[in-house]
PAMARSE-341464 format. One line per 4 residues: for each residue z negated, y negated, x of N, C-alpha, C. Coordinates in steps of 0.2 Angstrom, whole numbers, plus 5000, padded with zeros to 4 digits. Each point is the difference from the previous one (the first is absolute). Example, Ala and Ser with C-alpha at 12.3 -4.5 7.8 and 13.67 -1.06 7.14 Angstrom:
// PAMARSE-341464
4961,5028,5066,5000,4994,4996,5000,4994,5004 ~ 5004,4995,4998,4999,4994,5004,4997,4995,4996
This chain:
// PAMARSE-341464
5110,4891,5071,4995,5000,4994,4994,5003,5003 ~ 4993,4998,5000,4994,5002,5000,4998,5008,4995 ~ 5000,5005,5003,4998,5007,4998,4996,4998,4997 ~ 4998,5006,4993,4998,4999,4995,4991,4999,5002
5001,5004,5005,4994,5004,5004,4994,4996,5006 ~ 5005,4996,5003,4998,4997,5007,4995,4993,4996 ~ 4994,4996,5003,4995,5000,4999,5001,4993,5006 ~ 5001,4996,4996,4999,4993,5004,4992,5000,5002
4999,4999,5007,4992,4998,5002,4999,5007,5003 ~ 5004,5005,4998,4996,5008,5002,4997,5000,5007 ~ 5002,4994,5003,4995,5002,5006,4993,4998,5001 ~ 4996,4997,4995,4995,4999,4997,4994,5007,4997
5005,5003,5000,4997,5008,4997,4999,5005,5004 ~ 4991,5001,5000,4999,5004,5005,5003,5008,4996 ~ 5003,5003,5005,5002,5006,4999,4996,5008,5002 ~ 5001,5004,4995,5005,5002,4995,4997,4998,4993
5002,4998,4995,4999,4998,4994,5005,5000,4996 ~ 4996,5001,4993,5004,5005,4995,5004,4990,4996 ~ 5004,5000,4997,5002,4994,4996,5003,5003,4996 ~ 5001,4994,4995,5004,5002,4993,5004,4996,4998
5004,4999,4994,5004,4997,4998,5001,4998,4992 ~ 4996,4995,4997,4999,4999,4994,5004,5001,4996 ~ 5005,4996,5002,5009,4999,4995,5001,5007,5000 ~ 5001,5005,5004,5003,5006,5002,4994,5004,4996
4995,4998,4998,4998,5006,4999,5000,4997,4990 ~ 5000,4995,4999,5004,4998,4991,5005,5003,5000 ~ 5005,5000,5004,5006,5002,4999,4998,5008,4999 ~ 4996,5002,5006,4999,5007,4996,4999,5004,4994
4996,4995,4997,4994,5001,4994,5007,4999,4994 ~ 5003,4995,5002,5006,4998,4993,5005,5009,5001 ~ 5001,5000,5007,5003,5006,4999,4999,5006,4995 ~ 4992,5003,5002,4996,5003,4998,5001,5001,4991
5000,4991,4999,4998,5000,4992,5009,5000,4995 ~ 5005,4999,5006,5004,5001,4996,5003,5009,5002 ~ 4996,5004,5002,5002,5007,5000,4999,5003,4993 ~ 4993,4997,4996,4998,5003,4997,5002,4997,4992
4998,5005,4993,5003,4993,4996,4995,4997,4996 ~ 4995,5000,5001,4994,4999,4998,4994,4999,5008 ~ 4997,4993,5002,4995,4999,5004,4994,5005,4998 ~ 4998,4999,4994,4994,5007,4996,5000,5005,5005
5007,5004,4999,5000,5007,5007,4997,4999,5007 ~ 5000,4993,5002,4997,5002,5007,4995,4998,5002 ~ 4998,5007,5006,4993,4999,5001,4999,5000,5009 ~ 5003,4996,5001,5000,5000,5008,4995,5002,5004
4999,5002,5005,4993,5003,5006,4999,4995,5005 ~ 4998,4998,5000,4994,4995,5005,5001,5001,5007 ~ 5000,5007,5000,4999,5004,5009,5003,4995,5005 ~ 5007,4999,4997,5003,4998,5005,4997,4992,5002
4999,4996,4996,4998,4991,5003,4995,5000,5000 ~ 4994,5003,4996,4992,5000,5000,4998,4991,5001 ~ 5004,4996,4998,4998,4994,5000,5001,4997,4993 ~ 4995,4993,5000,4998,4999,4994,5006,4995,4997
5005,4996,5005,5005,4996,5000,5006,5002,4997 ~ 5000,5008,5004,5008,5004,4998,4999,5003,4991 ~ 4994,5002,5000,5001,5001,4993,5001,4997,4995 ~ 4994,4993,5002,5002,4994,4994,5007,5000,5000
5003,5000,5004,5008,4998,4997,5003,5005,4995 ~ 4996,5007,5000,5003,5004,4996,4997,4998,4994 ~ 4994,4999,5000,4997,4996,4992,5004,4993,4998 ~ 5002,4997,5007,5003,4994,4995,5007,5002,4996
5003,5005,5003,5007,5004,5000,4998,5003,4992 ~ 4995,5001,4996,5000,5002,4995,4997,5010,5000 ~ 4999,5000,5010,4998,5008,4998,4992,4998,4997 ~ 4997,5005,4997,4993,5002,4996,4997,5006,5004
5003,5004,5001,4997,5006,5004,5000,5002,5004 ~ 4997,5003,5005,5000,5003,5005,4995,5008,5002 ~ 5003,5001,5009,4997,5005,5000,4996,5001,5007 ~ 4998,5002,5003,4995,4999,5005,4998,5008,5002
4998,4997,5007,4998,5010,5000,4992,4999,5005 ~ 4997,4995,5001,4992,4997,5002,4996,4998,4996 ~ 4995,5001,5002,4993,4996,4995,5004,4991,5003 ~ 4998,4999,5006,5004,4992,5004,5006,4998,4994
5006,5005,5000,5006,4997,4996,4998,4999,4993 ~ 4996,5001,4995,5000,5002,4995,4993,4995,5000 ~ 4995,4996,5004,4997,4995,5001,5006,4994,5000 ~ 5002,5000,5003,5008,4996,5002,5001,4998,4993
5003,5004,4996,5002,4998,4993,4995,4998,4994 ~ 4995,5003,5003,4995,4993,4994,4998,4994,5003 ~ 5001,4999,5007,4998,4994,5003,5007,4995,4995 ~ 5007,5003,5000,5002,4994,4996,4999,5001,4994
4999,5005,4998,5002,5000,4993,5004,5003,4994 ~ 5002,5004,5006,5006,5005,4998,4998,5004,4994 ~ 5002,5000,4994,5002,5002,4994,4996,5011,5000 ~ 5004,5002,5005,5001,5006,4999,5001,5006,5005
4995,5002,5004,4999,5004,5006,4999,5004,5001 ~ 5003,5007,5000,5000,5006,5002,4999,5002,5008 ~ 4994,5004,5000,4998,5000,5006,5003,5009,5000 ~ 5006,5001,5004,5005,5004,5002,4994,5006,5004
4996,5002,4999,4994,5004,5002,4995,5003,4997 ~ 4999,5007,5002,4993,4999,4996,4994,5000,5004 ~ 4994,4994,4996,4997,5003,5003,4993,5003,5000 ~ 5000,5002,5007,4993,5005,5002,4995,4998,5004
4994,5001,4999,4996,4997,5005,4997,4995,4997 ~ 4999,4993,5003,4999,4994,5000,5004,4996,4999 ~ 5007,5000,5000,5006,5000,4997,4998,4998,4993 ~ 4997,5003,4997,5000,5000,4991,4997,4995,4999
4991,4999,5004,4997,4996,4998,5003,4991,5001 ~ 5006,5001,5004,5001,4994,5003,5006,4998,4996 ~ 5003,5006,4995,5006,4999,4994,4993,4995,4995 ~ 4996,5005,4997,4997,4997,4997,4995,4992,5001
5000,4999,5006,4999,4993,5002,5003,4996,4999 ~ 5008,5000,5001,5006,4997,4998,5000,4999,4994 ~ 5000,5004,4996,5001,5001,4993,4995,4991,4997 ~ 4993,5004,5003,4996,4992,4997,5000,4995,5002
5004,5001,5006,5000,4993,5004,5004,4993,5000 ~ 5007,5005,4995,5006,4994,5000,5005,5003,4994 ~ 4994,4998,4995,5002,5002,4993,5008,4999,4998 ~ 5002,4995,5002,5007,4999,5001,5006,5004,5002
4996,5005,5002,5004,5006,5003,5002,5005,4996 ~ 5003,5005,4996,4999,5004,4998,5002,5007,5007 ~ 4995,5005,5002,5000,5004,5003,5001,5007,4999 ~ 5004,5005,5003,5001,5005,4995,5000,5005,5010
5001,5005,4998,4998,5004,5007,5005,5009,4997 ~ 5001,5001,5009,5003,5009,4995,4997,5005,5001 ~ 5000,5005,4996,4996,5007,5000,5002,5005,5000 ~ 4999,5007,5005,5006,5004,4999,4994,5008,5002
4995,4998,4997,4994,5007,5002,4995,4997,4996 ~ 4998,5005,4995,4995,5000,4994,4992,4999,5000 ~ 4998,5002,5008,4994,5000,5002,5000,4992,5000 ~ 5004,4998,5005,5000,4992,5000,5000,4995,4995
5005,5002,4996,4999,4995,4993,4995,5000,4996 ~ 4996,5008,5001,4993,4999,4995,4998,4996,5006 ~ 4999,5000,5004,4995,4996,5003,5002,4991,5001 ~ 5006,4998,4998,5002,4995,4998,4999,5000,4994
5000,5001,4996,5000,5000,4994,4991,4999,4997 ~ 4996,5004,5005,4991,5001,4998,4999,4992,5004 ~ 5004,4997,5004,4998,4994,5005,5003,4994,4995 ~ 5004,5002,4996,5003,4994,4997,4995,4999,4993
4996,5007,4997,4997,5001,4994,4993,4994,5001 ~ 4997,5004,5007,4993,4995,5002,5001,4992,5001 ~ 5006,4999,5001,5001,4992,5002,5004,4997,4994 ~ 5000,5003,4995,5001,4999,4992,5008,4996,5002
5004,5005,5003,5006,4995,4999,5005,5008,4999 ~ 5006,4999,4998,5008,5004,5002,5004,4998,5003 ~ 5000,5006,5003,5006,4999,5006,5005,5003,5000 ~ 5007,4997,4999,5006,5003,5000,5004,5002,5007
5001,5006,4998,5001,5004,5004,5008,5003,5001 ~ 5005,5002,5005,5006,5003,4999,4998,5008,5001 ~ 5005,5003,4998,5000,5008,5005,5004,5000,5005 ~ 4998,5001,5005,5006,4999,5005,5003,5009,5001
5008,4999,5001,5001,5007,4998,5006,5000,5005 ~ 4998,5003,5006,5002,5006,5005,5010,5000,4998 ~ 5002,4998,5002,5009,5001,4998,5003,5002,5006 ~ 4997,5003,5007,5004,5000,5006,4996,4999,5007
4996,4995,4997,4998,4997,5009,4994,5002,5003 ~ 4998,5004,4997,4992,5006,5002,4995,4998,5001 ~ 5000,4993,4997,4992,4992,5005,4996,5002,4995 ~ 5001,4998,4995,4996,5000,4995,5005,5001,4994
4995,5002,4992,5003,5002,4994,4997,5005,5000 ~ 5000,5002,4995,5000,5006,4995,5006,5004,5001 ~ 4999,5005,4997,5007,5004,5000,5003,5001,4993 ~ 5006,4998,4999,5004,5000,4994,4995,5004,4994
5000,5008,5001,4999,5007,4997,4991,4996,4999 ~ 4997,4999,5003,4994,4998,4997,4999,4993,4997 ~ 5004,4996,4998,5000,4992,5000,4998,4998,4993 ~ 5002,5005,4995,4999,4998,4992,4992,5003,4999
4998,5007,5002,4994,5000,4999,4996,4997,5003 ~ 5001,4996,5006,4997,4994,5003,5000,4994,4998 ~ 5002,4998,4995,5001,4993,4997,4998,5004,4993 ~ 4999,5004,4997,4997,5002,4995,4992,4999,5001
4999,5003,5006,4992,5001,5000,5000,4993,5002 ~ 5002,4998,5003,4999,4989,5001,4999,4998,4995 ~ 5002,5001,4996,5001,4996,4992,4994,5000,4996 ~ 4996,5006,5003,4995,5001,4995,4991,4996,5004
5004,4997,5006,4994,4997,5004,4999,4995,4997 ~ 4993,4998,4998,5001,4992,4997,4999,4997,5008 ~ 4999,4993,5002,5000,4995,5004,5009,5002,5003 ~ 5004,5003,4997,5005,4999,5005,5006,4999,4994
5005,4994,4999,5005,5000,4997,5007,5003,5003 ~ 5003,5003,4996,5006,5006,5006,5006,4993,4999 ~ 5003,4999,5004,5007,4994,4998,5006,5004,5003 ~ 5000,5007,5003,5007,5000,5002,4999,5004,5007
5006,5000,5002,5003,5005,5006,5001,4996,5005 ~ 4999,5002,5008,4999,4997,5005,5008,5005,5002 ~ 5006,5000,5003,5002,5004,5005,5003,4998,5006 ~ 4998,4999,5005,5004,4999,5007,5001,5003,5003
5007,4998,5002,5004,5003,5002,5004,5000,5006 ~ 4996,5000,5006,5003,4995,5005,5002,5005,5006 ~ 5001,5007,4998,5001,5004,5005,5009,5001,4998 ~ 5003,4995,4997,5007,5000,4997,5001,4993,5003
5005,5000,5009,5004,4995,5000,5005,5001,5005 ~ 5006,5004,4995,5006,5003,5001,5003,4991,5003 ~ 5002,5001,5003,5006,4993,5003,5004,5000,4995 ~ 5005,5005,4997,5005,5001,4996,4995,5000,4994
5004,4995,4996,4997,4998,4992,5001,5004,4995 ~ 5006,5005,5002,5001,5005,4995,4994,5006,5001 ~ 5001,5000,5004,4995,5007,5003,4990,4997,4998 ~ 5000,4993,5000,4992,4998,4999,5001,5000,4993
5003,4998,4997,5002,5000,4991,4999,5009,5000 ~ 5003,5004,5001,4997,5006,4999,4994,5002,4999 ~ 4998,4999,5006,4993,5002,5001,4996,4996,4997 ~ 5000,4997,5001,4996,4992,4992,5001,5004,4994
5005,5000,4998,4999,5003,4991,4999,5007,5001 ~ 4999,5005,5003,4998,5005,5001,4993,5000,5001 ~ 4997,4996,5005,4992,4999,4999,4999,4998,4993 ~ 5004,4994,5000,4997,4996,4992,4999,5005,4994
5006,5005,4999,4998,5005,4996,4994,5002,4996 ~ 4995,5001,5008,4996,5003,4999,4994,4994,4996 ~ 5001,4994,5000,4996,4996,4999,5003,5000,4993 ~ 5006,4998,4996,5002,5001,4993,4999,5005,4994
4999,5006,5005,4998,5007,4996,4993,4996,4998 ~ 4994,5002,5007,4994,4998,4998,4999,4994,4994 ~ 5003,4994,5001,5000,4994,4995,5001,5005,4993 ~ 5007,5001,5001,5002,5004,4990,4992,5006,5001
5000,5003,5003,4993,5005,4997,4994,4995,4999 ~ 5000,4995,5004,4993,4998,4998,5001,4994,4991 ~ 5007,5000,4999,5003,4996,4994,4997,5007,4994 ~ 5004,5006,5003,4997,5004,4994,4993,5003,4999
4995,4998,5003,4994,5003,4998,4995,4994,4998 ~ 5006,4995,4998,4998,4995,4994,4996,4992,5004 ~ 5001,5000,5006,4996,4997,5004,5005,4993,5001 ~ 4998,4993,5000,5007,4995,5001,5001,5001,5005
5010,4997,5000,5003,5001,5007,4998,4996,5004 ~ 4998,5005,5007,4997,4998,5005,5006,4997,5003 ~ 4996,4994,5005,5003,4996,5003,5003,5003,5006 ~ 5007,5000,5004,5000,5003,5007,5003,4994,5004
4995,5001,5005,5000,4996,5008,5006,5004,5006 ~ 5005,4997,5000,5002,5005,5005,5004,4997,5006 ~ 5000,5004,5006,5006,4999,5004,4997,4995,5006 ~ 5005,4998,5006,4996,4995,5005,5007,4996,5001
4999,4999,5007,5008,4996,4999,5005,5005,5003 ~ 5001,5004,5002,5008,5004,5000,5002,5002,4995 ~ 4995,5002,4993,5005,5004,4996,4998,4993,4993 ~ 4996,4993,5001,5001,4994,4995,5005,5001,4996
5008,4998,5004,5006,5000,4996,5004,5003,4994 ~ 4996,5006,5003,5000,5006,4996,4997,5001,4994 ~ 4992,4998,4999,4996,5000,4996,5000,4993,4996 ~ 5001,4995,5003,5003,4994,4997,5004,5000,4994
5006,5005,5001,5004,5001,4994,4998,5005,4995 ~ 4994,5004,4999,4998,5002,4995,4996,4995,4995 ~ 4997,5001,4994,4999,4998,4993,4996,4996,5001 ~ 4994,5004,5003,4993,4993,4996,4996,5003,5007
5000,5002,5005,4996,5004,5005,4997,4993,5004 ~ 4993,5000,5004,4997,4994,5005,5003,5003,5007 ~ 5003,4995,5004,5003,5001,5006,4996,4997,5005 ~ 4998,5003,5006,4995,4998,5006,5004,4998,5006
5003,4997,5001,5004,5002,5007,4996,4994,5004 ~ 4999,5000,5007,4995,4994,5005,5005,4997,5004 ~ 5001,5004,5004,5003,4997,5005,5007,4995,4999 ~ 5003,4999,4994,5004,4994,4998,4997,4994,5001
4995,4998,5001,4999,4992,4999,4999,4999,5010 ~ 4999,5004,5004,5004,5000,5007,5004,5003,5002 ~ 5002,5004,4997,5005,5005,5001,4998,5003,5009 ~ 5007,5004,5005,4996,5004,5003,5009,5003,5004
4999,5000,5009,5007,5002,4998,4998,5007,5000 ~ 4996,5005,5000,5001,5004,4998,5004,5004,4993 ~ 4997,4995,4993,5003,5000,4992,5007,4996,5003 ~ 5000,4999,5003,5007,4995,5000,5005,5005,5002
4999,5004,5004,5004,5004,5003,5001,5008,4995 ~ 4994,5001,4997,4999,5007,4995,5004,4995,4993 ~ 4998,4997,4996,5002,4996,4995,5004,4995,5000 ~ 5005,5001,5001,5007,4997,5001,5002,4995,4994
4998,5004,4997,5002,4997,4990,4996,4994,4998 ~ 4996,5000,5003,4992,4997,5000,5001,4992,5002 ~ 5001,4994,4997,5004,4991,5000,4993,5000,5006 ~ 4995,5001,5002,4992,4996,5001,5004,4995,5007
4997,4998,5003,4999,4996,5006,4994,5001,5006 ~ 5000,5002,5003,4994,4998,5007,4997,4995,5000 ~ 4993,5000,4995,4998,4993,5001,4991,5000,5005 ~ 5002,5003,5002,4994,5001,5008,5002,5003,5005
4998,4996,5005,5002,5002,5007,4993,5000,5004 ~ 5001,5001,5006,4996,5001,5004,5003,4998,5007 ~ 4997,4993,5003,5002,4997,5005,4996,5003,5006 ~ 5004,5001,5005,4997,5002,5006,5005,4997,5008
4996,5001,5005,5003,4997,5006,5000,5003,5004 ~ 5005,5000,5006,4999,5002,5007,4995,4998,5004 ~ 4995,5004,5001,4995,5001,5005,5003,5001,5008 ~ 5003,5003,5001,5001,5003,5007,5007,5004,4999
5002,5001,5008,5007,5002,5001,4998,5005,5005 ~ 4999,5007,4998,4998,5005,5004,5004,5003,5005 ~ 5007,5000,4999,5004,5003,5006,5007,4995,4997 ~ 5006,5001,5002,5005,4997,4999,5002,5001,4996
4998,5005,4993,5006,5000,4995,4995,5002,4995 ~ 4994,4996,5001,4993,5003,4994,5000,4995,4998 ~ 4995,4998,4994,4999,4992,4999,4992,5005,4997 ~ 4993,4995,4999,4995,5003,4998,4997,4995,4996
4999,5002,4992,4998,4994,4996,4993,5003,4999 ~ 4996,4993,4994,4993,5001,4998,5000,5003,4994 ~ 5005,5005,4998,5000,5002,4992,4998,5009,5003 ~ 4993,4999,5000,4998,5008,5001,4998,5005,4994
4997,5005,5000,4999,5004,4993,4996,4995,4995 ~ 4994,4995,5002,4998,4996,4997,5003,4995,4996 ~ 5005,5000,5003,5003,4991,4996,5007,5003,4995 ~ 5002,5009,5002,5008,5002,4996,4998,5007,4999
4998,5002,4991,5001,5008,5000,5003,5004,5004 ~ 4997,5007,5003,5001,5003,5004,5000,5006,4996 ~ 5001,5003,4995,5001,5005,4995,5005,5005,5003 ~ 5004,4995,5001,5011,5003,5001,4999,5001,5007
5006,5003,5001,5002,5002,5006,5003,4993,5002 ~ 4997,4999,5008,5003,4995,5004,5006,4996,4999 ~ 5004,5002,4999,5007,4996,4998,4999,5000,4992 ~ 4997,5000,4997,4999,4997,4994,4993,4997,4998
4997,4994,5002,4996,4996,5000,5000,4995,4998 ~ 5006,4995,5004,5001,4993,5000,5007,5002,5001 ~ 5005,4993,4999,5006,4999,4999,4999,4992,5002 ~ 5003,4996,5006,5002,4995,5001,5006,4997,4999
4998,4996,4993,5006,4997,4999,5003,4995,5006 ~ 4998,4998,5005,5004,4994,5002,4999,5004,5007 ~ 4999,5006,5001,5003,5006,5006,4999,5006,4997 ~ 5007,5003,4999,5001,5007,4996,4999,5003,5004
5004,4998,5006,5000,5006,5006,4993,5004,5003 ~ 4995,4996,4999,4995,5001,5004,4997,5008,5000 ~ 5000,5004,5004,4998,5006,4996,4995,5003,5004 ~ 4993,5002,4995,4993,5001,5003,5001,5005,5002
4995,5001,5005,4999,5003,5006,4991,5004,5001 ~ 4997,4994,4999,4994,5002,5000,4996,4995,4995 ~ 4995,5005,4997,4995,4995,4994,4992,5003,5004 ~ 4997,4994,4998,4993,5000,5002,4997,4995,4995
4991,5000,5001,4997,4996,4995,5001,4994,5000 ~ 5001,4996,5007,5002,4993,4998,5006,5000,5004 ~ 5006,5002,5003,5007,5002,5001,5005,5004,4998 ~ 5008,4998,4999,5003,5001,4999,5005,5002,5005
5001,5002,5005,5007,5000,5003,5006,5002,4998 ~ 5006,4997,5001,5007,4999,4998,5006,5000,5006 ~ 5002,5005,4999,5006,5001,5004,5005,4994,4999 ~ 5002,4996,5005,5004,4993,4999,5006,5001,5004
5001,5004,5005,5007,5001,5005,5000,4996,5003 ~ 5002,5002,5008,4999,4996,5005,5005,4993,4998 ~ 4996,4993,5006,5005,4996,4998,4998,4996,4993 ~ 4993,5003,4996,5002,4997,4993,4997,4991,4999
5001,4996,4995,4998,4995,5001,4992,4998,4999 ~ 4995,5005,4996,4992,4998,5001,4998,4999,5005 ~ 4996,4993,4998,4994,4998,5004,4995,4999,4997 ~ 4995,5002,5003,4993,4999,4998,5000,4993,4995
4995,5002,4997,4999,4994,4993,5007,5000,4996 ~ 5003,5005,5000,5006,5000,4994,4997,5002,4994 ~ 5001,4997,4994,5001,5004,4993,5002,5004,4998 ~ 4996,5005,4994,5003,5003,4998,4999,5002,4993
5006,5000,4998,4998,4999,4989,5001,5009,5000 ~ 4995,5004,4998,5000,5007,4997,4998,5000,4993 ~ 5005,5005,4998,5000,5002,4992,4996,5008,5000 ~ 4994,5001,4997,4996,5008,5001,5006,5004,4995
4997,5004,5005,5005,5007,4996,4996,5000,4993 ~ 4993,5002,5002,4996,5000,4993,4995,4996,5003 ~ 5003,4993,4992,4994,4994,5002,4994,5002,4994 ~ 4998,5004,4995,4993,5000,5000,4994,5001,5002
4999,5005,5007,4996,5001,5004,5000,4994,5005 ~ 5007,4999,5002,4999,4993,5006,4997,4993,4997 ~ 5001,4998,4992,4994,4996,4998,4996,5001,5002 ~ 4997,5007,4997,4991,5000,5001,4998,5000,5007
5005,5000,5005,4997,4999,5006,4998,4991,5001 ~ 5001,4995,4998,5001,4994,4999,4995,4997,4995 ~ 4996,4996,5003,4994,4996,4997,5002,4995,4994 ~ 5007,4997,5002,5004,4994,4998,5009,5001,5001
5003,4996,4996,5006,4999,5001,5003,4992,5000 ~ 5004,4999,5005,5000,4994,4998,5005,5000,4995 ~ 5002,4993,4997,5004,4999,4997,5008,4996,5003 ~ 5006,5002,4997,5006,4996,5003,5003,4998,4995
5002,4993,4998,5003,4995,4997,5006,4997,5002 ~ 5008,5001,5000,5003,4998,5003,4999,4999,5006 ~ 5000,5005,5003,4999,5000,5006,4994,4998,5004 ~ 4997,4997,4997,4992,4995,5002,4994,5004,4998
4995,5000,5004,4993,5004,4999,4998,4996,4996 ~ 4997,5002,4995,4996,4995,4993,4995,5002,4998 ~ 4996,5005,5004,4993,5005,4997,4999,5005,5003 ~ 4996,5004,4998,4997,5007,4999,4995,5003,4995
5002,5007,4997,4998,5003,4996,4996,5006,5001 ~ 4995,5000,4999,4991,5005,5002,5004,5007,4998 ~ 5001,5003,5001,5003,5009,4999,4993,5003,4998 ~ 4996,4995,4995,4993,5004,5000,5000,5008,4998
5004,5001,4997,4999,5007,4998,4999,5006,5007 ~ 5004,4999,5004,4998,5003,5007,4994,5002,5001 ~ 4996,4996,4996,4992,5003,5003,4999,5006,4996 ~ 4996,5004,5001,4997,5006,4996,4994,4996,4995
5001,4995,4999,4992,4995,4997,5003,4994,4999 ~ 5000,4996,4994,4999,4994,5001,4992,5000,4997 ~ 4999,4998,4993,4994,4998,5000,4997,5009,4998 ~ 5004,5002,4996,4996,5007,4995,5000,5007,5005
């Protein structure tokens, strides 16, 4: 039987290049929608596919929402039409101006942005007043991972004094939580409703000083499962619609599939038990430590040795069978950065190349 993976014609493809898997990534999306028990809860991030193709399938799929953490991704989503887009940021600088250019430019879009310091929201709020519009806003609130937020202790009179800004409508709480991904699910389920806590207090406090209940955005993809099974909360996770063996190997609970790879080939045979491909820090995240980058499915054994900008060297033992111009199908440890390295993807179809899709969002600009 032909591997799910292997790519009739791949010798047609200049290498390294990112590909996808349409069916595999449906199959993702159906998973995705039957976690939760209501479609409404989710609000997928963009990060991961930054293309205009991968998402429409999530709007055909009946998602409405999404979330985004670029001026580029969050352009992305008005370009189709997307319903509802929280730009997972706040922002500052020119940043704002270029929120408010979105806002007029693809009215189709409902855009909302986070805020988690009072100087800044007046100042969003005094930009939102002169361009006679409102802009809804989350509070994003600090539970753990020390990037961004607010801190718990200061979060209700922070959303107090927001309330009283006009140009800004308040809709709710932002919490991520992505410094939680315990391999063992008992031990991530802890720390998950331990953080969470801290965002359900804030909600009931902000219920009793008479204000509607805010809405809360929470979670990424290692603690989804988790936050899935509570009441009415929006759930963010990205990297499901190509998953990653990195989450494959941490998220075990987790049904997703690999649906991008990244094709590369043997360049050169440096000494007798080396093999050297063209998959350098440019073409495969280079975050992780060396043995955790790429995973070749159709050679497990290969184990890196040396990375450079446009090489990889791979320990193969003497004796081994590469030769120059061999294939090689790799799964990124962490494929949302390895996207962004990539202009395009192509597409795979039953094993047959049938297209390619613009990874526009990768720019820091499309038009705005």
């Amino acid at each position: 039987m032909t591997s799910w993976y292997t790519i009739n014609g791949v010798a047609a493809l200049d290498t390294p290049v990112l590909v996808v898997f349409p069916d595999r990534i449906r199959q993702n999306i159906a998973m995705l929608k039957g976690m939760v028990n209501d479609v409404a809860r989710l609000r997928p991030h963009i990060k991961t596919n930054k293309s205009k193709e991968a998402t429409r399938l999530m709007l055909e799929a009946g998602i409405s929402k999404f979330k985004c953490a670029t001026i580029a991704e969050a352009e992305l989503l008005g370009l189709i039409k997307a319903p509802d887009a929280l730009l997972a940021y706040q922002p500052v600088g020119p940043k704002l101006q270029r929120l408010i250019s979105l806002i007029n430019t693809y009215p189709d879009t409902k855009y909302s942005c986070l805020i988690d310091d009072l100087t800044v929201a007046k100042t969003i709020a005094e930009v939102a007043v002169n361009a006679g519009m409102i802009i809804p806003v989350y509070i994003d609130l600090n539970i753990g991972q020390n990037r961004t937020g607010i801190s718990p202790e200061h979060a209700l009179d922070f959303y107090q004094s927001c309330a009283e800004l006009k140009g800004l409508a308040l809709m709710g709480i932002h919490a991520y939580d992505g410094h939680i991904h315990d391999k063992n699910i008992v031990d991530r389920t802890q720390k998950c409703n331990t953080a969470f806590k801290l965002v359900s207090d804030l909600q009931l406090a902000i219920k009793q000083k008479g204000f509607p209940e805010p809405i809360i955005v929470a979670g990424g993809s290692p603690t989804f499962p988790i936050h899935a099974k509570r009441d009415a909360i929006e759930c963010s996770p990205g990297t499901f619609i190509y998953w990653d063996r990195g989450y494959s190997l941490v998220c075990e609970e987790q049904p997703f599939v690999p649906a991008a790879l990244v094709i590369s080939r043997v360049i050169s045979l440096p000494d007798s038990s080396k093999i050297c491909i063209d998959l350098g820090h440019k073409s495969i995240s280079a975050e992780n430590e060396l043995n955790k980058r790429v995973y070749f499915i159709n050679a497990p054994e290969l184990i890196p040795v040396g990375h450079s900008e446009e090489h990889l060297v791979l320990e193969a033992g003497v004796n081994h069978p590469f030769k120059i111009g061999d294939i090689l199908y790799g799964i990124p440890y962490h494929v949302c950065p390895t996207v962004a390295l990539y202009e395009r993807a192509i597409t795979i179809e039953d094993n047959i190349i049938t297209g390619e899709w613009a990874n526009i969002a990768r720019d820091r600009k499309i038009t705005i």
